[in-house]
Structure formats: structure tokens, C-alpha cells
C-alpha positions as CSV (number, residue, x, y, z in Angstrom):
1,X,111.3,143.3,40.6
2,X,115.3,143.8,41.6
3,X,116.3,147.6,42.3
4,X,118.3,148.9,39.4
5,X,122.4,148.8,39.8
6,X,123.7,152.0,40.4
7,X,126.2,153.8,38.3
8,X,129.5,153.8,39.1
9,X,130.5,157.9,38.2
10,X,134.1,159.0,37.9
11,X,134.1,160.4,41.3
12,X,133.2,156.9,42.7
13,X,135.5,155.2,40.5
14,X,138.6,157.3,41.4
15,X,137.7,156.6,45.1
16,X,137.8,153.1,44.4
17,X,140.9,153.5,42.6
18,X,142.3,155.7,45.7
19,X,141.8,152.8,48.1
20,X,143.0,149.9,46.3
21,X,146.3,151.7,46.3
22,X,149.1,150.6,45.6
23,X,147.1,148.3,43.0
24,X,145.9,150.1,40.0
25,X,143.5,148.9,37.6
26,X,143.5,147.7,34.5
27,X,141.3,149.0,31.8
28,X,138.7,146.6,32.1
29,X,138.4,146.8,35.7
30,X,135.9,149.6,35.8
31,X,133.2,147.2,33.3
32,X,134.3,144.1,35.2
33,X,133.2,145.6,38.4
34,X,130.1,147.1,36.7
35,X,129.5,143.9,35.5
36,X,129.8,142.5,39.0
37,X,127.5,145.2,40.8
38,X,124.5,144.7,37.5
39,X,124.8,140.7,38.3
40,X,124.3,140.9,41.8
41,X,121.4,142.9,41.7
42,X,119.9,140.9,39.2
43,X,120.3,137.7,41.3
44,X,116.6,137.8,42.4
45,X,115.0,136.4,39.6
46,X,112.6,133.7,38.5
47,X,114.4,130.3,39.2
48,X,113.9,129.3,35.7
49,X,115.7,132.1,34.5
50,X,118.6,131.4,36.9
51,X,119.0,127.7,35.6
52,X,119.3,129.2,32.5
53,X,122.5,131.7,33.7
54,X,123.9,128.3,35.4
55,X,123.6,126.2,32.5
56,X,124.8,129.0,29.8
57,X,127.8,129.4,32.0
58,X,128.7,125.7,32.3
59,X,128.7,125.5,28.6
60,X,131.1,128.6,28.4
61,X,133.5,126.9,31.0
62,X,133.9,123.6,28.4
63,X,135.0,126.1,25.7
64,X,137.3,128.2,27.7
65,X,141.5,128.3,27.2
66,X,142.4,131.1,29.4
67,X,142.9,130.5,33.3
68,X,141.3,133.6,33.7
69,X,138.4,132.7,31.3
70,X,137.8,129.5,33.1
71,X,137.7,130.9,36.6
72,X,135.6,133.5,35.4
73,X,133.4,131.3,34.3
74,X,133.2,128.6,37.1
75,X,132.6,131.5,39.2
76,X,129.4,132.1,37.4
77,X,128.5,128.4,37.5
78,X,129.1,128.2,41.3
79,X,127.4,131.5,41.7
80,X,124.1,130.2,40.0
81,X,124.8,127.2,42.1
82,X,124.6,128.7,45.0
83,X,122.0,130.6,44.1
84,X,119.5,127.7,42.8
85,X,120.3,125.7,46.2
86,X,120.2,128.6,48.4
87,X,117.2,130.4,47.1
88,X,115.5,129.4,49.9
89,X,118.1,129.1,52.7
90,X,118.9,131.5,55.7
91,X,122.3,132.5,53.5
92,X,122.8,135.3,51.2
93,X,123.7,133.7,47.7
94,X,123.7,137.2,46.2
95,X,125.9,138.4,49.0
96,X,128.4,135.6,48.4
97,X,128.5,135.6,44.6
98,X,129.2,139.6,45.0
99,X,132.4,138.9,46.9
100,X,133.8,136.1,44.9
101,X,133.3,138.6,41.5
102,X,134.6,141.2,43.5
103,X,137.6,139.0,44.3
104,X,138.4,138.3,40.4
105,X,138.3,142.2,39.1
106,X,141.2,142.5,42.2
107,X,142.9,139.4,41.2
108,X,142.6,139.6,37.1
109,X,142.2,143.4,37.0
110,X,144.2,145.3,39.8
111,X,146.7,142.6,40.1
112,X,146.2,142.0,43.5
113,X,146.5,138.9,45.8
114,X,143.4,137.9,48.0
115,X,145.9,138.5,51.1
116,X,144.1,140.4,54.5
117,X,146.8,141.4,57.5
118,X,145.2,140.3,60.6
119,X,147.4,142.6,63.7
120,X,149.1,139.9,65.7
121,X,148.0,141.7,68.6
122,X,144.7,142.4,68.0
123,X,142.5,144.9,65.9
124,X,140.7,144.5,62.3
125,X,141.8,143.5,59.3
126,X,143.4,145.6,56.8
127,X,145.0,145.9,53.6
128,X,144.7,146.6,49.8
129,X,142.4,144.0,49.7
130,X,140.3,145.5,52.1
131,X,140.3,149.0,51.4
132,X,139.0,147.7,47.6
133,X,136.2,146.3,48.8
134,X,135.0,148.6,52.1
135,X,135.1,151.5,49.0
136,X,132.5,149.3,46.6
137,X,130.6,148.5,49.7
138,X,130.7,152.2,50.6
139,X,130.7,154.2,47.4
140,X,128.6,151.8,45.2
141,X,126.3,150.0,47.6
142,X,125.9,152.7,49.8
143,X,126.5,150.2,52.7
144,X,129.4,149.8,55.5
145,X,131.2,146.4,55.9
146,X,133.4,145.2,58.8
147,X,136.8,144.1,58.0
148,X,136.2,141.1,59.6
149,X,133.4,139.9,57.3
150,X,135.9,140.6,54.6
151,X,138.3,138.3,56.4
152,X,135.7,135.5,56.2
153,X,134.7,136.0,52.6
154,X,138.3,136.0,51.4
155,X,138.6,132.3,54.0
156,X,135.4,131.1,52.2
157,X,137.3,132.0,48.6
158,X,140.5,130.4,49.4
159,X,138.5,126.9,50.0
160,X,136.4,127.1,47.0
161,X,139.5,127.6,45.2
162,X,141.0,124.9,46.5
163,X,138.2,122.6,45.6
164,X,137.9,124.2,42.6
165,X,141.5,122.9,42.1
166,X,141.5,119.9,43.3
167,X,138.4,119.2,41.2
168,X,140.1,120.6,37.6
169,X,142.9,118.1,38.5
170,X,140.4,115.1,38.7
171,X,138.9,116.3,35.4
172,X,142.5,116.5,33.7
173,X,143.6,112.9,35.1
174,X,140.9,110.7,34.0
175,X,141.0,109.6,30.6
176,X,138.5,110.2,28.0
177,X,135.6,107.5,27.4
């Protein structure tokens, strides 16, 4: 059985808020990041119930308009993906599914850019980007996170969008049967 998500309280929330600065949040940022936490910790679940998820989401992705309601749900779909092929692997599915949701309430809901300043001369990352997720990892998860991980999520995002795009634009230039 998965723990429970933990509640994200006003005090956690406005220390979320506090490091994302200069970005501020829209009003659905707090549920979408809710929404993200509750997801990742029900990732372990029976298989059958995952392919489920996957195939709910794909559906949802068809009927989408929105740019933001398609990546939202492809995210899902490669999430579940992941997931389902993963299960068994030496990766952490959950782990990466966390950081791409993560990465849409700070693109869609805060505004921000999925940008990480790496010092020319050495040192760790930083940035909005950073500070926004080192806070959920600390003040949600109750766990620390190097910058640098952060770096390689946010390198692992930028390809999967770029597939992702390169993909759509496939779909969009073959004609229909």
C-alpha cells in the first residue's frame, strides 16, 4: 500500500511561493502541485490499474485543444509509460514523472521557463527554477536534492519535449486515411 501524500499547509505553500520568487503562482498552482505530489505517490500500484491511467490519459490527449491541455496530458501518458516499462527496471519512474509534473505547474502556473544557470566557473546550479523545486523536495517530501540532479531532470525534459515535438509534427503532416 503507497504512503499517503502529505498536505501541503499554508506555511509550506508560502515557502514555496518565497523560493520561486520572482515567479508567482497562479491560482491553480497550489491544486496542480497537489495534484502532482497525490500522483506520485500513488504511482506504486497494481500494473493493471496503471494501464488503465495510461490508456484514460491517451484518450484525453485525442480530445484535447489547448497546448497546455495536451502537454498536460501526454505528460500523463508518458508518465504511465514510463511507469509500465520501468516497473521493474533499476530507474525511478515515480521519481521522473514527479519532475516532469513539477516542471508544468512552473511552466503553466508560475510562468516560469525550465532555464538552470550553471556558474561558468564552477559551483551548482541555481535559479528560480531551482529554488521551486529544492522547496517541494524540502518542504513537501521532507527530502534534500542536489542542484545538479535538477540540472539533469530539467536536460532529460528538454529532450522529451523535443521528441514530443517532433512527434506532434509527424502526426499533423500525414494525411488522414
Amino acid at each position: 500500500m503507497a504512503k499517503r501524500p502529505p498536505i501541503i499547509s499554508d506555511t509550506t505553500w508560502q515557502a514555496i511561493k518565497a523560493a520561486a520568487a520572482p515567479f508567482k503562482p497562479d491560482k491553480k498552482a497550489r491544486s496542480e502541485l497537489r495534484k502532482c505530489i497525490k500522483d506520485y505517490f500513488g504511482m506504486q500500484r497494481d500494473p493493471a490499474q496503471m494501464k488503465r491511467a495510461r490508456d484514460l490519459w491517451r484518450r484525453r490527449a485525442k480530445e484535447q485543444v489547448s497546448d497546455a491541455a495536451i502537454s498536460y496530458a501526454e505528460r500523463q501518458v508518458t508518465g504511465w509509460d514510463r511507469i509500465l516499462r520501468e516497473y521493474r527496471g533499476h530507474g525511478d519512474p515515480a521519481r521522473e514523472y514527479l519532475f516532469g509534473c513539477l516542471f508544468d505547474v512552473w511552466r503553466w502556473h508560475f510562468g516560469g521557463t525550465l532555464t538552470v544557470t550553471k556558474p561558468p566557473l564552477g559551483g551548482p546550479p541555481s535559479g528560480p527554477l531551482v529554488n521551486f523545486i529544492t522547496a517541494v523536495f524540502k518542504h513537501v517530501l521532507g527530502e534534500d536534492i542536489s542542484p545538479d540532479t535538477i540540472l539533469e531532470a530539467v536536460r532529460r525534459e528538454k529532450r522529451r519535449a523535443t521528441f514530443i515535438k517532433r512527434k506532434r509534427k509527424r502526426r499533423k503532416s500525414k494525411p488522414p486515411l
